[in-house]
C-alpha positions as CSV (number, residue, x, y, z in Angstrom):
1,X,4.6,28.9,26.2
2,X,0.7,28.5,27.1
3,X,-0.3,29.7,23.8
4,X,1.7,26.7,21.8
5,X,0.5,24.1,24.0
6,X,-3.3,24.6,23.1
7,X,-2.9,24.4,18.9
8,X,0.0,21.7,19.2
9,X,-2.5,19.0,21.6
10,X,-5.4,20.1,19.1
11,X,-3.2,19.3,16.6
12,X,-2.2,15.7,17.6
13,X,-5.7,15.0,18.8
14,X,-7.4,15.6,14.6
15,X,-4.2,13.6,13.6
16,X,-5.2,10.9,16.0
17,X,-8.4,11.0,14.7
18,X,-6.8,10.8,11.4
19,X,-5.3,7.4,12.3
20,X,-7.8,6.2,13.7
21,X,-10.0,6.3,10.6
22,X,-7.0,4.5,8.2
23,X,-6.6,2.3,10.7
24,X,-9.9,1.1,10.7
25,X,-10.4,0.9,7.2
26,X,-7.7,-0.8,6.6
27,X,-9.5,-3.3,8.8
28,X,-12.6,-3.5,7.4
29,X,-10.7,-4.1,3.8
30,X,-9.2,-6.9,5.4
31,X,-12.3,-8.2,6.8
32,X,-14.5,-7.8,3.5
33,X,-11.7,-9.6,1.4
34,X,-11.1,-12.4,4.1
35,X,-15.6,-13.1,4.0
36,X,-15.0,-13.0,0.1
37,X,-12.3,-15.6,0.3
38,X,-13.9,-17.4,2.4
39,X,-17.3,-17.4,0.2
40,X,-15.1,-18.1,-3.0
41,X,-13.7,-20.9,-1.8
42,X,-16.7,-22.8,-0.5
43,X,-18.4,-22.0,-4.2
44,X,-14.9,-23.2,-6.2
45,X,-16.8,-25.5,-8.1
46,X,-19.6,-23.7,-9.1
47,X,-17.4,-20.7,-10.1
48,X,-15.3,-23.9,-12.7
49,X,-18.2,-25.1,-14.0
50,X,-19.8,-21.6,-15.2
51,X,-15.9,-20.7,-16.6
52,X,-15.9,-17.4,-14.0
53,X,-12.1,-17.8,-12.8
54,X,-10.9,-15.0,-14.5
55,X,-13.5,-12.7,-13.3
56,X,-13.3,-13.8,-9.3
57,X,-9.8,-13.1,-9.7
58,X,-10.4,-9.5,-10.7
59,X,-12.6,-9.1,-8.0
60,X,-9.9,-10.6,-5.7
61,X,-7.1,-8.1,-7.1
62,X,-9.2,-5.1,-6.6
63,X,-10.1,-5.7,-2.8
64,X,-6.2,-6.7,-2.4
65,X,-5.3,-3.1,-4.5
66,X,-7.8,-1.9,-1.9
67,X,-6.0,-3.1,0.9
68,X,-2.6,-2.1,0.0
69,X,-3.5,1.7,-0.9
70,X,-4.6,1.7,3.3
71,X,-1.8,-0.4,4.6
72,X,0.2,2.1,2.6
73,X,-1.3,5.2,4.2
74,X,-2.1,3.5,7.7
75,X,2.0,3.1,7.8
76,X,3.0,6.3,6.5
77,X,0.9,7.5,9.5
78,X,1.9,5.4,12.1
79,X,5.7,6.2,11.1
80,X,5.3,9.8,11.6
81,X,4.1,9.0,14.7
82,X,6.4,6.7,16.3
83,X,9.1,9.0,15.1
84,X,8.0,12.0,16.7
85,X,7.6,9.9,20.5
């Protein structure tokens, strides 16, 4: 019995840790999308004038691509998790 205990609380300690990390990416993909919004919008007319609306909104879908690969992983994680509680 106090040989399983040892490897199982290491265990869930690295998968904490594991977590952790998606967690706070996913975060920080939020918060670099939500500063590039914000940016956009304050230049909208600049971005009309020079014809660059197709362009902003590719960089727009790849930081939302970005976001949704992490919120994807961030909930597979936190499922397995809250299942095993």
């Amino acid at each position: 019995m106090m040989g399983i205990v040892p490897p199982i609380a290491l265990a869930a300690i690295f998968y904490g840790k594991f977590v952790s990390r998606i967690s706070k990416r996913t975060m920080e993909a939020t918060a670099t999308l939500t500063k590039l919004s914000e940016e956009k919008i304050s230049q909208i007319r600049t971005i009309k004038a020079f014809a660059q609306e197709k362009k902003e909104e590719g960089v727009f879908k790849e930081n939302v691509e970005a976001i949704y690969k992490f919120a994807i992983k961030d909930a597979f994680a936190s499922v397995r998790i809250k299942i095993y509680k």
